[in-house]
C-alpha positions as CSV (number, residue, x, y, z in Angstrom):
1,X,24.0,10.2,-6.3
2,X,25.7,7.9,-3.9
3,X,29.2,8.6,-2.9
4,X,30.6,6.2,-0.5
5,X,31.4,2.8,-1.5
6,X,28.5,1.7,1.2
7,X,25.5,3.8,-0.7
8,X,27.1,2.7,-3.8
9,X,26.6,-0.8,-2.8
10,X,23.4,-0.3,-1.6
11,X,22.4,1.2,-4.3
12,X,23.4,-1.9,-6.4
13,X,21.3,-4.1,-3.8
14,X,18.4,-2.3,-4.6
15,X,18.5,-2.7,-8.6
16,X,19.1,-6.3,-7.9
17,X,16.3,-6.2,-5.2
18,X,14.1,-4.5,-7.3
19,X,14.3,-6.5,-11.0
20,X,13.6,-9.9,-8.3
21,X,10.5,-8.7,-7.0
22,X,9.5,-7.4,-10.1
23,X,9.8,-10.8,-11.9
24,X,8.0,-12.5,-9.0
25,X,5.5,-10.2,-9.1
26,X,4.6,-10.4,-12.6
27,X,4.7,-13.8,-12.3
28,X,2.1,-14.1,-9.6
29,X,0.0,-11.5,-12.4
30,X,0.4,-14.2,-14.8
31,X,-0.5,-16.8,-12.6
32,X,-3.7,-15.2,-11.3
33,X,-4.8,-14.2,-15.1
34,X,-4.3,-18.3,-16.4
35,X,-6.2,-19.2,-13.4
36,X,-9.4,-16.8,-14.1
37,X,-9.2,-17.8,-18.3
38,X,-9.1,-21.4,-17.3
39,X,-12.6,-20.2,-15.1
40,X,-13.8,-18.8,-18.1
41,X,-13.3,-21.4,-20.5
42,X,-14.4,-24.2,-18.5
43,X,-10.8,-25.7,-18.4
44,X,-10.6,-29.2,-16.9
45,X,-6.9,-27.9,-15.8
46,X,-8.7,-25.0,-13.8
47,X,-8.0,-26.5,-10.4
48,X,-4.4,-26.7,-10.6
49,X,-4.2,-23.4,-11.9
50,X,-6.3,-21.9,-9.6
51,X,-4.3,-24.1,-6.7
52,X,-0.7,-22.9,-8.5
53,X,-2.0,-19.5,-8.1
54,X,-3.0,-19.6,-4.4
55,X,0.5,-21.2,-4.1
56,X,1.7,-18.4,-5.8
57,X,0.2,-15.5,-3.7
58,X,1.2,-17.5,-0.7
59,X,4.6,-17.2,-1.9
60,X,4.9,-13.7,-2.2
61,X,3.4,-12.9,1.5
62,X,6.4,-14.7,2.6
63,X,8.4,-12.6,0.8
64,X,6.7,-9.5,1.9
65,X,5.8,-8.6,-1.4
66,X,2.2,-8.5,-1.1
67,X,0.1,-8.2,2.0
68,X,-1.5,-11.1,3.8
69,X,-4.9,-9.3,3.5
70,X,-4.6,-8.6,-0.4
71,X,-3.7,-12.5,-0.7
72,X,-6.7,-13.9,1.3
73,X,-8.7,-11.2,-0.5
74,X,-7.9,-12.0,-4.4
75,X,-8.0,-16.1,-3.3
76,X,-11.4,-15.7,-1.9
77,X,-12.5,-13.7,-5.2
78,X,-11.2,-15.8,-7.7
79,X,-13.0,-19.2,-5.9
80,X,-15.9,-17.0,-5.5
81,X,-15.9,-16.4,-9.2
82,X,-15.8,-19.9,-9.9
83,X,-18.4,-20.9,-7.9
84,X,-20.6,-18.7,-9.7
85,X,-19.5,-19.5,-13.0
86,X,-20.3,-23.3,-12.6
87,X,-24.0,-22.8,-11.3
């Protein structure tokens, strides 16, 4: 347990911290999931969801939630899926 007012304030920073990365984070989740049932389903809407969630990952690099390599990596998957799904 924190006892000067400095870790106590820290501490606060971090719950703060913490439930804002979380929210981004599942947000990116929920991004990546729309795009790959839009995939699925044919959507014509596919594109922007699959462009929103590039956007998306992008996003969170910058914010040093994710790393660059784990961005590039799921982006280059989920295209790759879609170019074998519309062959």
């Amino acid at each position: 347990m924190a006892h000067s007012n400095q870790a106590k304030k820290r501490v606060r920073q971090n719950l703060k911290t913490e439930l804002h990365n979380r929210s981004i984070k599942s947000r990116l989740s929920h991004y990546i999931k729309l795009a790959y049932a839009a995939i699925d389903n044919n959507d014509e809407k596919k594109d922007d969801l699959i462009k929103t969630a590039q956007s998306n990952l992008d996003k969170a690099v910058n914010k040093n939630l994710i790393h660059k390599n784990k961005a590039s990596r799921t982006k280059s998957r989920m295209l790759k899926y879609k170019k074998r799904t519309e062959s």
